[in-house]
C-alpha positions as CSV (number, residue, x, y, z in Angstrom):
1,X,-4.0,-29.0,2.7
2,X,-2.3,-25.7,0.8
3,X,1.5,-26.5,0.3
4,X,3.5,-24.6,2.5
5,X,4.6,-21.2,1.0
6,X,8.3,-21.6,-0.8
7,X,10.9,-18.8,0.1
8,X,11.0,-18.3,-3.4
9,X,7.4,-17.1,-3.0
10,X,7.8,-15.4,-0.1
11,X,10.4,-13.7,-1.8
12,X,8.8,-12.4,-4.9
13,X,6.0,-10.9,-2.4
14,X,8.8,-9.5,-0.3
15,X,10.0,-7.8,-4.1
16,X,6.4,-6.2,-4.5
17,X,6.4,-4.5,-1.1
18,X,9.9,-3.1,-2.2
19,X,8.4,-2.2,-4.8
20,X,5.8,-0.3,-3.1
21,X,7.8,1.0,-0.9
22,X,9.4,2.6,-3.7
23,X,6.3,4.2,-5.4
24,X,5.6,5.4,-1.6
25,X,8.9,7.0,-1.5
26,X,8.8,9.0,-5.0
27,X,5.6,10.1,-4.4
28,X,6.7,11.6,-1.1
29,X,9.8,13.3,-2.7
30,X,7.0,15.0,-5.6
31,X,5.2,16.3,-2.2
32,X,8.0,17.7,-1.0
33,X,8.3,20.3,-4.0
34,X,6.5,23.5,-3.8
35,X,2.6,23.1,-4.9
36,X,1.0,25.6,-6.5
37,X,-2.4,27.1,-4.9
38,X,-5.6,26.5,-6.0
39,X,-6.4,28.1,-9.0
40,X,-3.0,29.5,-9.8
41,X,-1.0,29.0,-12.6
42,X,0.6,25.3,-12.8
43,X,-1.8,24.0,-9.8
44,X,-4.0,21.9,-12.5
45,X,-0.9,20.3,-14.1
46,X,0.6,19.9,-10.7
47,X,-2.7,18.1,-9.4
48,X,-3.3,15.9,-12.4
49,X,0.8,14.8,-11.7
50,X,-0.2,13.7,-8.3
51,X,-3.2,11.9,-9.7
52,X,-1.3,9.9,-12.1
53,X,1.4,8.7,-9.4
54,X,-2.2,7.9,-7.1
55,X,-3.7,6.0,-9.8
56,X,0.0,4.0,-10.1
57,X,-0.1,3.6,-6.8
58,X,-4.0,2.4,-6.5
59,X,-3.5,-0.3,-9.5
60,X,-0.3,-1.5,-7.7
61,X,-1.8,-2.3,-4.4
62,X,-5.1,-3.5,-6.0
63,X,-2.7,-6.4,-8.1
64,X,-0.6,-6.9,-5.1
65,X,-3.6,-7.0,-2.1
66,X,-5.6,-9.2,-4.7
67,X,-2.9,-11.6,-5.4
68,X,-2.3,-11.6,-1.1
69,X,-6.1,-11.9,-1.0
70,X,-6.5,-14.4,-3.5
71,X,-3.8,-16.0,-4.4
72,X,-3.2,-18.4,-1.1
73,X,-1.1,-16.4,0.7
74,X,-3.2,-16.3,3.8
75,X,-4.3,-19.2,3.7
76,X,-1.2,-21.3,3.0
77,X,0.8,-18.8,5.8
78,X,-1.8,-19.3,8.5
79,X,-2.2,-23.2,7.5
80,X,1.9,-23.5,8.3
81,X,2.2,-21.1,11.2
82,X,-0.9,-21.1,13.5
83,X,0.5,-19.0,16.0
84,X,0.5,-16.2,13.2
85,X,-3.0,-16.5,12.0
86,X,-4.7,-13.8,14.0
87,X,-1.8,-10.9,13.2
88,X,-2.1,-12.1,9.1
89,X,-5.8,-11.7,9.4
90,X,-5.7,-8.4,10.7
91,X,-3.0,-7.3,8.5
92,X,-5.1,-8.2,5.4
93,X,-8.5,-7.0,7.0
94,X,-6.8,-3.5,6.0
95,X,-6.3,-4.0,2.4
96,X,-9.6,-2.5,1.5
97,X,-9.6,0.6,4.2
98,X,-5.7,1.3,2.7
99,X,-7.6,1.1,-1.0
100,X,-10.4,3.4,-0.1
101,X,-8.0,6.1,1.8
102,X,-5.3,6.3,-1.9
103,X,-9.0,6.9,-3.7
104,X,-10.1,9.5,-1.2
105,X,-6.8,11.4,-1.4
106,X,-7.6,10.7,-5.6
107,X,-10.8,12.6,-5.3
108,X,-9.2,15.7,-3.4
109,X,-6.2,16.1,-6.4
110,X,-8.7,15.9,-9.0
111,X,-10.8,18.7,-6.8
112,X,-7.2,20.6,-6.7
113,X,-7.2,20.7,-9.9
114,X,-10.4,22.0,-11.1
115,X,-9.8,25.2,-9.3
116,X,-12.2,23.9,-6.4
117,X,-11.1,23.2,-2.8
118,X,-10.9,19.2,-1.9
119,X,-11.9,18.5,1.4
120,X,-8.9,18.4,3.0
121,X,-7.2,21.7,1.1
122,X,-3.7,21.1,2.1
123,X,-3.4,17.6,0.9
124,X,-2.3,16.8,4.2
125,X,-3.8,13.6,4.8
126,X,-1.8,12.6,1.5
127,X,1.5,12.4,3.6
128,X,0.0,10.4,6.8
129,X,-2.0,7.9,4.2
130,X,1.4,7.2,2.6
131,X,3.1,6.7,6.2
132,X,0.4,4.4,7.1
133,X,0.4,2.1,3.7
134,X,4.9,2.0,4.0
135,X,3.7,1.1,7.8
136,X,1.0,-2.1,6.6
137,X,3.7,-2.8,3.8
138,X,6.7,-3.0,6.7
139,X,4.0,-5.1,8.8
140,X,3.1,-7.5,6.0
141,X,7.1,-8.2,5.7
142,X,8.0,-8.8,8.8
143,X,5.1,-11.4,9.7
144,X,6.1,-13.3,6.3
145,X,10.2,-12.8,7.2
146,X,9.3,-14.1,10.7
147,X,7.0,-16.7,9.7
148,X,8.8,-17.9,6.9
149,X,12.6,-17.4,7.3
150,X,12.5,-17.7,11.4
151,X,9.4,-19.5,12.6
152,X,11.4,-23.1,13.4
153,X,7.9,-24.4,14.6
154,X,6.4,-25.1,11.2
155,X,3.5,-27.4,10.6
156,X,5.0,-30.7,10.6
């Protein structure tokens, strides 16, 4: 049987989605500045700005679902609180659809900035992708805050 997760554990995973959350956060504050159209002067070095802070963001989550994934996280939280199992599971069952949506919205930028239109020409989708990872992110931390730090009925 895993050993149950240490709050010092729990903590340092807390510290990535912070860290995440940050990423989030200054990309969303680039998007807010005027972009350049398509094709116009500036719109290539704009693009290729947003796919370097996409790539950033990609590697992050890859290291940080992998080491969720992989590294006992799961399985250790689900092995000490039951009653959470199902809501972890689901949680994590997103990692790879959260993955393939920062690559799709990689694809469009690097369309943006050859001069051709992406299939979504606004970006759009860039902003609600980003609401919905800071949402899995605040969802990931409050299950480990509730099982960890609140959830009195531990595994014995």
């Amino acid at each position: 049987m895993p050993e149950v997760m240490t709050n010092q554990w729990a903590a340092q995973v807390l510290a990535e989605h912070e860290h995440l959350r940050e990423l989030i956060a200054d990309l969303k504050t680039f998007l807010e500045a005027p972009r350049p159209k398509i094709g116009e002067k500036g719109s290539h070095t704009w693009s290729s700005e947003l796919s370097q802070r996409l790539v950033t963001l990609h590697d992050e989550l890859f290291r940080h679902f992998r080491f969720e994934d992989e590294g006992g996280m799961v399985e250790e939280l689900s092995v000490a609180h039951p009653r959470f199992a199902d809501r972890i599971n689901e949680v994590v069952a997103e990692h790879p659809q959260m993955l393939k949506a920062v690559r799709g919205i990689m694809v469009d930028a690097l369309s943006y900035s050859e001069g051709e239109k992406p299939e979504d020409p606004q970006l759009r989708r860039v902003l609600a992708v980003l609401d919905q990872l800071a949402e899995h992110e605040r969802k990931e931390t409050d299950l480990i805050q509730r099982a960890e730090y609140r959830d009195t009925g531990a595994a014995d």
